[in-house]
TIDOZA-514429 format. One record per residue (C-alpha): x negated, y, z negated. Coordinates in steps of 0.2 Angstrom, whole numbers, plus 2048, in hexadecimal, padded with zeros to 3 digits. Each point is the difference from the previous one (the first is absolute). Layout:
// residues N
XYZ
...
This chain:
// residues 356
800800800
7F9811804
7FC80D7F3
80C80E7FD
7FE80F7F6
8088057F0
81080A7FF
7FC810807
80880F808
8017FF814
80580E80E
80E80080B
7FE7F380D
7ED7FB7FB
8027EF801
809800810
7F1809808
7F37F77FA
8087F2806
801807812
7ED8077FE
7F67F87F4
7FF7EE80A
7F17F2800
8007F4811
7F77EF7FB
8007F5811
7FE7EE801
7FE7F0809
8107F8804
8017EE800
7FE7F17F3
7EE8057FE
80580F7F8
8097F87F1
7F87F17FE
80F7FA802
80C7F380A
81180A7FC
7FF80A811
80C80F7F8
7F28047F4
7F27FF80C
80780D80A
80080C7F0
7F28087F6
7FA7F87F1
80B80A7F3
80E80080C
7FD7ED801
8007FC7EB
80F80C7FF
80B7F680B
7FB7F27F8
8048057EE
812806807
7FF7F0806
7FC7F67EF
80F80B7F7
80C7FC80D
7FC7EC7FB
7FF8047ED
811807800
8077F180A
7F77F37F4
80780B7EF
81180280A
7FF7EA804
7FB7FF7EA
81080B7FB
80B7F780B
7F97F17F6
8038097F2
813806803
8047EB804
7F87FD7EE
80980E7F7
8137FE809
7FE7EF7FD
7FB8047EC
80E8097FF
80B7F5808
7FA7F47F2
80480E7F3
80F802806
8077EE802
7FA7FE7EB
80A8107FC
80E7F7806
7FC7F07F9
7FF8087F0
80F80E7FE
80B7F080A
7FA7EE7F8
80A7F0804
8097FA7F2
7FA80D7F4
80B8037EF
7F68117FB
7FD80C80A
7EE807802
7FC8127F9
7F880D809
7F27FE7F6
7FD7EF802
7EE802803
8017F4810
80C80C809
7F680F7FC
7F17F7807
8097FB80F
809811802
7EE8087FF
7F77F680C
810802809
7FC814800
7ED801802
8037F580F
80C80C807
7F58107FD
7F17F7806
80B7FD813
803811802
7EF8077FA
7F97F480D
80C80680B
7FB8117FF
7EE7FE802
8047F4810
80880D808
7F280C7FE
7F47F1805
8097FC811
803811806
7ED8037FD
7FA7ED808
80C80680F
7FA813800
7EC7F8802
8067F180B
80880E80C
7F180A7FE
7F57F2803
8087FC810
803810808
7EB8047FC
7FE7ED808
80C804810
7F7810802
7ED7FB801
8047F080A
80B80E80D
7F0808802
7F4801812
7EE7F67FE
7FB810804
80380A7F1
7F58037F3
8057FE7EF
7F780C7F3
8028057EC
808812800
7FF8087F1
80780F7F6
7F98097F1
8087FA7F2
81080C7FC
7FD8097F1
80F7FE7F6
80B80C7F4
80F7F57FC
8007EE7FC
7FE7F580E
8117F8801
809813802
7F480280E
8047F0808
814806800
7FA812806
7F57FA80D
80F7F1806
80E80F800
7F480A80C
7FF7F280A
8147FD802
7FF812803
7F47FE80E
8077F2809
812809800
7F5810807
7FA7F480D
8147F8804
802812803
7F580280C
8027EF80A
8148067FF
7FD814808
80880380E
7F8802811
7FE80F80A
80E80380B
7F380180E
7FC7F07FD
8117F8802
80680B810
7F07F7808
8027EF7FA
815805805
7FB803812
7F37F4803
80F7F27FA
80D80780B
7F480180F
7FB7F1800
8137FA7FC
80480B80F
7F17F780B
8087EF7FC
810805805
7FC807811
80A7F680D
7F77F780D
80580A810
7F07FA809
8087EF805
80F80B809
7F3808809
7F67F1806
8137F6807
8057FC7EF
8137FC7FF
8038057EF
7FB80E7F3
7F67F97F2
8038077EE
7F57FC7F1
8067F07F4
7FC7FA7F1
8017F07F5
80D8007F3
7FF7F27F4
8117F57FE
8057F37F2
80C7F3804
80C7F77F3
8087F0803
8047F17F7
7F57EE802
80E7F27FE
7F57F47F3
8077F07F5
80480B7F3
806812801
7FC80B80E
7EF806800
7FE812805
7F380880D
7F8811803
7F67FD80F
7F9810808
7FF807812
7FA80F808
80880880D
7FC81180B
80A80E801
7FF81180A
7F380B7F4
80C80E7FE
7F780A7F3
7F180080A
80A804810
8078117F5
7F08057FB
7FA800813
81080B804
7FF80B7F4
7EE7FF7F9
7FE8137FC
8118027F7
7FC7F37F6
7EE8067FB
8088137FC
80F7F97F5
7F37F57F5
7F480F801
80F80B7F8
8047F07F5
7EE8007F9
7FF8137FD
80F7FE7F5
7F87F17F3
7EE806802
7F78067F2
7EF808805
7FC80B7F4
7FD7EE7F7
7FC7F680C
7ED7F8803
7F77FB810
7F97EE800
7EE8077FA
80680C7F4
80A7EF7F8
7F17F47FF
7F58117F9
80B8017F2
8037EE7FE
7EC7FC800
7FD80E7F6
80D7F87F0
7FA7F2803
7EF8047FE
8078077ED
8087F37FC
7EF7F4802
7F980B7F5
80F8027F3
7FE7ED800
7EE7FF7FD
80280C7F2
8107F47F8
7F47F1802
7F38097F7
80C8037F1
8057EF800
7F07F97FD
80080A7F1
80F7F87F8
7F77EF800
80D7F7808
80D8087F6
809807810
8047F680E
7FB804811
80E80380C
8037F480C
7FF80C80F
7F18097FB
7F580380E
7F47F3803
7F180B802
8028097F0
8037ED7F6
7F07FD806
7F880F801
7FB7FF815
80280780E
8087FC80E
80E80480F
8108037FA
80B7F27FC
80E7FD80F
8117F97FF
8077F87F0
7F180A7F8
805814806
């Protein structure tokens, strides 16, 4: 675990920038040679990446084996209280009995008590089982989204040890944990935003006539064959797909049958779009003046700036969390979605798909 300083005041966004600026690149060789190892995920990390994943991997498995020993433990205590309960009854209800049994008989208290503390033991163990699974399943999915991610990446890429200087901390590490995971939701609803603003009105008169034109194109008749001795004008078609339903007679009941078709039809929409090709542009022009909103809207390059640019503080909001989290000794779990890069402390490209 790294060194961290004591409790001491920090300004405004320090932490942040130094961990934009104040960065250490450590390349290495990538390959089973690298690790000493056979595992090839941990021979394509660094060393310290490598011995982090696999202590994330050790507590994933000793949470599984304490999980297997309470389940154990829950069989033995139901079934002790069961027991308890059956010699409650034996007790307050015996066969043939003349004198009834007082509620300090000390053989009902006995079995009322273990009765009791087999009860209170369940749901303490139940308690700490809940905790227990939704921290083996918060590492498991950790564990597997860092797996997924290194084995996604090209031969190409060079993994190295990226580090930040350690954060210097003013609150206790757990409230900067929640601070630093609600600037994170606050991020990614920034980036929703962004993904989500409208496009320029421009943009979408272009992309309107470049789709009607071509429809236009497709529907242009073929007049050339009337020319060249054709007998007949040739208008555009196209295939439209048809389902059939029917009934099979079987030895049972009639079995029923959606078998599908296609069948061609005079392309009328297209055939419009030739006619009237400029009309149609101008109305959805005017259409598109009316919904636009450019005084938000973004071009493509001005989206992925901003995009790349939140993202970027995210990576480094993340590195700081994970930094915190070390200090709590295990005390705060990792979230499952945490970047993979900070986790482990590397670079790397940014993770696609499931990851963004």
């Amino acid at each position: 675990m790294p060194r961290h300083t004591a409790y001491s005041p920090s300004p405004p966004n320090a932490t942040l920038g130094r961990a934009f600026e104040n960065l250490k690149h450590s390349p290495i060789v990538r390959g089973p040679e690298a690790f000493g190892t056979t595992d090839t995920i941990l021979a394509l990390l660094p060393p310290r990446a490598a011995k982090k994943l696999e202590a994330l991997r050790r507590e994933r498995d000793e949470l599984v084996t304490l999980g297997q020993d309470a389940l154990q433990e829950q069989q033995e205590l139901i079934d002790q209280r069961n027991r308890a309960h059956t010699r409650i009854a034996q007790i307050t209800n015996p066969r043939g009995a003349n004198v009834p049994v007082t509620e300090d008989h000390p053989s009902l208290i006995e079995a009322r008590t273990t009765f009791a503390r087999a009860g209170a033991r369940l749901e303490e163990l139940k308690r700490v089982q809940d905790e227990r699974s939704k921290r083996s399943n918060a590492i498991g999915n950790l564990i597997r989204s860092i797996e997924r991610y290194l084995k996604a990446l090209p031969e190409t890429v060079a993994i190295e040890t990226f580090d930040i200087e350690a954060p210097t901390v003013h609150e206790p590490p757990a409230t900067a944990i929640e601070r630093l995971r609600a600037q994170l939701r606050e991020l990614a609803l920034d980036i929703k935003q962004i993904e989500f603003a409208p496009i320029h009105s421009s943009v979408v008169k272009a992309a309107v006539r470049k789709e009607v034109e071509a429809l236009a194109e497709r529907g242009r008749p073929d007049v050339a064959r009337l020319i060249e001795g054709g007998s007949q004008l040739r208008f555009a078609m196209q295939k439209v797909p048809i389902e059939i339903h029917g009934f099979v007679a079987t030895d049972g009941a009639p079995r029923i049958i959606v078998p599908t078709a296609n069948a061609s039809v005079p392309d009328a929409i297209a055939l419009v779009a030739f006619a009237m090709k400029g009309q149609i542009i101008a109305a959805l022009e005017t259409e598109v003046d009316e919904c636009a909103d450019d005084d938000n809207s973004l071009t493509d390059q001005e989206r992925a700036a901003k995009i790349g640019e939140l993202k970027a503080k995210m990576l480094a909001t993340e590195r700081v969390e994970e930094a915190f989290v070390e200090m709590t000794g295990g005390d705060v779990t990792r979230r499952a979605d945490a970047d993979p890069r900070a986790v482990l402390s590397i670079s790397g490209p940014e993770p696609k798909g499931e990851f963004s």
